[in-house]
C-alpha positions as CSV (number, residue, x, y, z in Angstrom):
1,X,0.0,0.0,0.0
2,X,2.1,2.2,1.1
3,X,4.8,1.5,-2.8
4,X,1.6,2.2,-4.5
5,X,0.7,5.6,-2.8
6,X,4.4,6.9,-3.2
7,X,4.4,5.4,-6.9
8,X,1.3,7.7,-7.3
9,X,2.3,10.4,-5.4
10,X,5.6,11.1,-7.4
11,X,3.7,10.3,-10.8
12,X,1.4,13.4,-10.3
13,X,4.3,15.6,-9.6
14,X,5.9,14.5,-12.8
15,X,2.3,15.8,-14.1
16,X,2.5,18.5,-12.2
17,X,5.8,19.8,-13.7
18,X,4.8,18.6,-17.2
19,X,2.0,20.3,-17.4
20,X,3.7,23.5,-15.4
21,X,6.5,23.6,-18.6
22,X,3.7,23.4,-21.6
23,X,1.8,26.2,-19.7
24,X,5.1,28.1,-19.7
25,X,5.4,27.3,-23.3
26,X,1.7,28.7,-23.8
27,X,3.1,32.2,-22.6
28,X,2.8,34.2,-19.3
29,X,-0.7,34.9,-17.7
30,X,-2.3,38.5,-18.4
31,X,-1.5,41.3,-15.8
32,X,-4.6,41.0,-14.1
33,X,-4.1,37.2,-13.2
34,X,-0.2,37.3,-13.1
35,X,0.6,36.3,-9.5
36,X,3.9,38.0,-10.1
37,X,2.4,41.4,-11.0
38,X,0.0,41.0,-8.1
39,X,2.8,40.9,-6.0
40,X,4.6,43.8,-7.4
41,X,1.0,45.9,-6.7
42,X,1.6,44.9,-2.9
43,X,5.1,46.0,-2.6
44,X,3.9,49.4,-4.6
45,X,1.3,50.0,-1.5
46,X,3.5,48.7,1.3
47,X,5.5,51.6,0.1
48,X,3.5,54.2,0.0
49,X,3.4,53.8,4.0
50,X,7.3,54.3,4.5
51,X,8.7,56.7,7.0
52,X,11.3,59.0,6.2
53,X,15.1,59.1,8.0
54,X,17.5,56.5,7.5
55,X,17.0,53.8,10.5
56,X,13.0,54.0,10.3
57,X,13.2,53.2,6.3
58,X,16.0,50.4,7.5
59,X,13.5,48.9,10.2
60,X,10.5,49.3,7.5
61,X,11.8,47.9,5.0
62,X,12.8,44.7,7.0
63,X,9.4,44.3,8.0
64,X,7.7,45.0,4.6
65,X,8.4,41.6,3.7
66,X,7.5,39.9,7.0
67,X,4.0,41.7,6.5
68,X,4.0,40.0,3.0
69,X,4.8,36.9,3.2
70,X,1.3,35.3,5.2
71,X,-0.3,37.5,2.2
72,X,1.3,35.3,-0.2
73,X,2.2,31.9,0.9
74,X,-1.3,31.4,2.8
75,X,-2.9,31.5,-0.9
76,X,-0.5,29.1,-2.4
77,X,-0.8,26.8,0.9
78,X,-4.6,26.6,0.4
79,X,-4.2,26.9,-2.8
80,X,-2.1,22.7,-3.0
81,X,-4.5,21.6,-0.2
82,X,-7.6,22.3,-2.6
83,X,-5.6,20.6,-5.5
84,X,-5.5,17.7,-3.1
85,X,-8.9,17.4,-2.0
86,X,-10.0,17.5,-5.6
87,X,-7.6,14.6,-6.1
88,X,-8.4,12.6,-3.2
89,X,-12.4,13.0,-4.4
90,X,-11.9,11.7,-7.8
91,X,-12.9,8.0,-7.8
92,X,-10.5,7.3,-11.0
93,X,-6.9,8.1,-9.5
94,X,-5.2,8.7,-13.1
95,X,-7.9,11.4,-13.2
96,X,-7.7,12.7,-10.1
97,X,-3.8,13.0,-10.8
98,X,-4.5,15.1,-13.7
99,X,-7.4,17.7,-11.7
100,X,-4.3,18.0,-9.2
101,X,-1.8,18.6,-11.7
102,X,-3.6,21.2,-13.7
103,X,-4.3,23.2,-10.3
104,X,-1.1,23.0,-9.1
105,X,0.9,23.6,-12.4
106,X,-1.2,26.2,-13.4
107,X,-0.6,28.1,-10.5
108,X,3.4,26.8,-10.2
109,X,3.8,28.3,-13.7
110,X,4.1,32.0,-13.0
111,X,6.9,31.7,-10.7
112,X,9.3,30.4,-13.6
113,X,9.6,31.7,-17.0
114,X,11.6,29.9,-19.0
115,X,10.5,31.0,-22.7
116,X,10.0,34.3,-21.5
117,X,13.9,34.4,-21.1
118,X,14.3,32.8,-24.3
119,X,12.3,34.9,-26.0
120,X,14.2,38.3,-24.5
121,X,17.5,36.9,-25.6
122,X,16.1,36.7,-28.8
123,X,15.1,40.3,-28.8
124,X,18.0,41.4,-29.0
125,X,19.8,38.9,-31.2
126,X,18.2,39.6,-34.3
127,X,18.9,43.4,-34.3
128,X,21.9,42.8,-33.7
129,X,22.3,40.0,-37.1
130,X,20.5,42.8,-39.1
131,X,23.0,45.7,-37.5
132,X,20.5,47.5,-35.9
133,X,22.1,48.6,-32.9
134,X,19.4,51.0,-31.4
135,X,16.6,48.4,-32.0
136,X,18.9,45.8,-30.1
137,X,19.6,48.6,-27.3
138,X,15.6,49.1,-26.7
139,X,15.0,45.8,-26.6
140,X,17.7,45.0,-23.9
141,X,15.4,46.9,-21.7
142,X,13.3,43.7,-21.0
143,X,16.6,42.2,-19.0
144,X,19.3,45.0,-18.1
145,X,18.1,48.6,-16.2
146,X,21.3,50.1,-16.9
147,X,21.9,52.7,-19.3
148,X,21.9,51.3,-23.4
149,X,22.6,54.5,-24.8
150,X,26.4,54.0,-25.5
151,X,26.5,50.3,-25.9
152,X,28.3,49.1,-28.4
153,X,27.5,46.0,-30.6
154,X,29.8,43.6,-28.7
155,X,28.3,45.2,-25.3
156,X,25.3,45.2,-26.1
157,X,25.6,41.1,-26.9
158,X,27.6,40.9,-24.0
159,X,24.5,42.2,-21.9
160,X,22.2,39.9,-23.2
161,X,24.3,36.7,-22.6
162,X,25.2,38.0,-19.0
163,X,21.4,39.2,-18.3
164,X,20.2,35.3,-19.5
165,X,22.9,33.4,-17.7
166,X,22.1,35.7,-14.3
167,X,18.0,35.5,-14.7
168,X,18.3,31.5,-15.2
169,X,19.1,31.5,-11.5
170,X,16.3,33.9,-11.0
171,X,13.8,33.2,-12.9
172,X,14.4,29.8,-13.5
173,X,16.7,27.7,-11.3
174,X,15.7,29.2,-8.2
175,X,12.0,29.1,-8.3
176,X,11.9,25.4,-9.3
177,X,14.6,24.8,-6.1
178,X,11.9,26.1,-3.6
179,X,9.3,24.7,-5.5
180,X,11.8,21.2,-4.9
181,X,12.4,22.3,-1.0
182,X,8.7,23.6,0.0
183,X,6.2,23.2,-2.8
184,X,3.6,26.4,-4.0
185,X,4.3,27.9,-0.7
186,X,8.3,28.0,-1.1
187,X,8.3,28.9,-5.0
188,X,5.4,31.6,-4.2
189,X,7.7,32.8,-1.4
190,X,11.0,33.3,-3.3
191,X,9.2,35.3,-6.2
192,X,7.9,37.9,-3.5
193,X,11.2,38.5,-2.3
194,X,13.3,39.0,-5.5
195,X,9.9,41.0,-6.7
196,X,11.2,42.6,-3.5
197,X,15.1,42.9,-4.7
198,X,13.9,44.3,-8.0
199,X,11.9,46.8,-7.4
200,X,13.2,48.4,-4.2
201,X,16.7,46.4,-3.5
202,X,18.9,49.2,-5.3
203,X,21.3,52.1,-3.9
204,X,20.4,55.5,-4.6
205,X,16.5,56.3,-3.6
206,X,16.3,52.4,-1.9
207,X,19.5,52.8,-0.1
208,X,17.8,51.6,3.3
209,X,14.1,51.1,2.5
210,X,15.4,48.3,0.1
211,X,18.6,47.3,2.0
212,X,17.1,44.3,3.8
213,X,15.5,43.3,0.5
214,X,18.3,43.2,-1.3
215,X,20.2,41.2,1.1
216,X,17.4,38.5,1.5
217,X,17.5,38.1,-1.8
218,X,21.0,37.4,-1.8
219,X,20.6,35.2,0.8
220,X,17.6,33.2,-1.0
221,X,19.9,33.1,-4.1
222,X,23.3,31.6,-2.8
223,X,22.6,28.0,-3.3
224,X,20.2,28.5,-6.8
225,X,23.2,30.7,-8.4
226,X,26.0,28.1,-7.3
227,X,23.7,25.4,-8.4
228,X,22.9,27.4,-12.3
229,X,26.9,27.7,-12.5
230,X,27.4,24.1,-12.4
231,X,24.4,23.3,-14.4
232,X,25.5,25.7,-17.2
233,X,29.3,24.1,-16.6
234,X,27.3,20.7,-17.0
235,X,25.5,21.3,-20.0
236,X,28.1,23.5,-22.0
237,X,28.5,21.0,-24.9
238,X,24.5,21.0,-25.4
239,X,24.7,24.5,-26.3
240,X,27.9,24.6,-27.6
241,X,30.5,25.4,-25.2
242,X,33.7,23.8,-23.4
243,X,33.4,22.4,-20.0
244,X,36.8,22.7,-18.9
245,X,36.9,26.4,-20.3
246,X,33.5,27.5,-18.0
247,X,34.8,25.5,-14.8
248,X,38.0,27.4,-14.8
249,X,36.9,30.4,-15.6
250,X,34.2,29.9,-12.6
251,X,36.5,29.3,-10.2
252,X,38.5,32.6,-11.0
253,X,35.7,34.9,-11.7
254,X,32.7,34.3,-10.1
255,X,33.5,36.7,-7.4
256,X,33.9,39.7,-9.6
257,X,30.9,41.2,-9.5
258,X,29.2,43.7,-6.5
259,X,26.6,40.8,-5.9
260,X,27.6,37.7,-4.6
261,X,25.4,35.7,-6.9
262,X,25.1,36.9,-10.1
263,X,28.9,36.4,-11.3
264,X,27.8,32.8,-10.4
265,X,25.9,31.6,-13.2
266,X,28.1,34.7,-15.7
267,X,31.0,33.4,-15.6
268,X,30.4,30.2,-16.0
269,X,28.7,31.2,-19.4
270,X,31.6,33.6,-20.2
271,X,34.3,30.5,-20.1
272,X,32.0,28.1,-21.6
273,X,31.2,30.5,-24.7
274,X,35.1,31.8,-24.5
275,X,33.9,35.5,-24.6
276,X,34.7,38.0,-22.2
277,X,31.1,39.6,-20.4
278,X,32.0,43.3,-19.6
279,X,29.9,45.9,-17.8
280,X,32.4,49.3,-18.0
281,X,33.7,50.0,-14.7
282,X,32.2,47.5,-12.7
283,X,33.8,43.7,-13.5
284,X,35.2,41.6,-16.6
285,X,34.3,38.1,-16.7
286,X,36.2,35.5,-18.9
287,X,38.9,36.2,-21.5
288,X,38.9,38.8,-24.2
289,X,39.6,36.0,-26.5
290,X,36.7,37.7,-29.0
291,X,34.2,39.5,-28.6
292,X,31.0,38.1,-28.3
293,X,28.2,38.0,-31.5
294,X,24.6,37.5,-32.0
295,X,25.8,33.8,-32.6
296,X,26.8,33.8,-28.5
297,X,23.3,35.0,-28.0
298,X,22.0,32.5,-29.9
299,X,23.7,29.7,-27.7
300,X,22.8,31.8,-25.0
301,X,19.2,30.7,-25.6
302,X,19.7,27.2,-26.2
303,X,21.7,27.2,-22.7
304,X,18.7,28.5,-21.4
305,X,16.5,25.8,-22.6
306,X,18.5,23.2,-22.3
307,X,19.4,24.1,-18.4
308,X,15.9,24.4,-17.9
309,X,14.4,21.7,-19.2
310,X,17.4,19.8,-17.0
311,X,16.1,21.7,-13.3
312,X,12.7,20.5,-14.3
313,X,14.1,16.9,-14.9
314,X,16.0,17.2,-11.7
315,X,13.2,18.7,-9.3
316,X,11.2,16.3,-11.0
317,X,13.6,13.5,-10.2
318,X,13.6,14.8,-6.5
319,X,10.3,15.0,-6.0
320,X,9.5,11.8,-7.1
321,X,12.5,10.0,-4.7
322,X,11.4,12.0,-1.6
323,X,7.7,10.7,-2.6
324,X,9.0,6.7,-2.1
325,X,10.9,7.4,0.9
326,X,8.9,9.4,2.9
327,X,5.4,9.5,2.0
């Protein structure tokens, strides 16, 4: 009895993450049911209540996402336990697998976007094959906030690859590794705080209002960015690059950059492509052995997919031995 209930309970999370992946390739939800966006509409009012002076913004901004997490995490708690009284009340189980599945993918889905990042790398690649430099600076905007204006060609490809390498840990890796460790709840949480990072964890205006955002968020993301390295070191012959090259390259830059996260995933991608990812001022990852090319983009995508597809396969894999052992 208690083989068969395990056997079942890891073949509907196999649904669950199938059917989470062919909603992702159906595109994101609209704004108005975009748990994401919802989320961003709660830090936005949150904000409108902060103090001014330096310690209260600190303290506030530490508690901002205490108050926000219960909002969040309740939902997607109630949320898995209705997907499994709907499965439990289905007399057939392969169909009461699939009710469950389609509630709790559907809902996993906006916490991961996989062709979404695909998609933006693209963006940029083709104005870059046809030389159209400004079109490819606009439509960087989707994944860099710094300033496009004096980008060059080869900087402007160099962003891309850099901003795809650094949001598959972010968008991707990470969300699927809560998902692994604590289900909707864990995958809902993790979104909120780097919804968190991104909107208010910057210097300047968020210096201390977003100071303890930013940190959680590095915190959240020191395992997922370590993990994305060594996946994109794994997979480097998939998409065309050289495994040795990205490990070594790892293991000498990764601690470049101001964040102790994002050089994670860069670097590896900068010594598996054998390009050097620049932003002026601020850090050089990899070799200037050439500059990089809307053909680096190109395998910058297919990295992205086949990564992905490979954390799905993994948390899928997880899931389902936790499953036998322990339910």
């Amino acid at each position: 009895m208690r083989h068969r209930r395990a056997s079942r309970n890891g073949r509907a999370i196999g649904i669950v993450l199938l059917l989470a992946f062919v909603f992702d390739l159906w595109g994101e939800p609209s704004a108005n049911w975009h748990p994401v966006i919802w989320f961003g509409r709660l830090i936005r009012w949150l904000e409108r209540g902060a103090p001014r002076g330096r310690l209260p913004q600190l303290l506030y901004g530490a508690a901002m996402p205490v108050i926000a997490a219960p909002l969040v995490c309740t939902p997607a708690a109630l949320i898995h336990k209705l997907a499994l009284r709907l499965r439990a009340a289905c007399s057939n189980a392969l169909c009461g697998d699939l009710l469950y599945a389609l509630v709790e993918g559907g809902v996993l889905k906006p916490f991961f976007a996989l062709q979404m990042l695909a998609e933006a790398g693209r963006a940029v690649r083709l104005p870059l094959e046809q030389h159209d430099l400004p079109a490819a600076r606009q439509a960087l905007q989707s994944l860099v906030s710094r300033d496009r204006s004096q980008l060059s060609a080869e900087l402007a490809a160099a962003a891309a690859i850099e901003s795809l390498a650094e949001n598959l840990s972010d968008s991707v890796v990470a969300p699927l590794f809560y998902y692994a460790l604590f289900g909707l709840p864990g995958a809902a949480l993790y979104r909120l705080c780097n919804t968190f990072d991104s909107m208010i964890g910057y210097h300047e205006h968020y210096e201390y209002l977003g100071k303890a955002a930013a940190r959680l968020d590095d915190l959240l993301n020191l395992l997922p960015s370590r993990l994305s390295a060594l996946l994109i070191i794994g997979c480097a012959p998939l998409f065309g690059g050289d495994q040795r090259r990205a490990w070594r390259i790892w293991r000498r830059d990764a601690r470049k950059t101001a964040s102790p996260n994002a050089g994670q995933p860069m670097a590896a991608m900068a010594g598996a492509l054998g390009i050097q990812l620049e932003k002026v001022g601020h850090y050089q990852l990899g070799d200037a052995e050439r500059p990089p090319t809307p053909a680096d983009i190109r395998k910058a995508e297919l990295m992205v997919w086949r990564v992905g597809i490979l954390a799905l396969l993994l948390v899928m894999g997880g899931r389902i031995v936790w499953s036998a052992r322990y339910d």
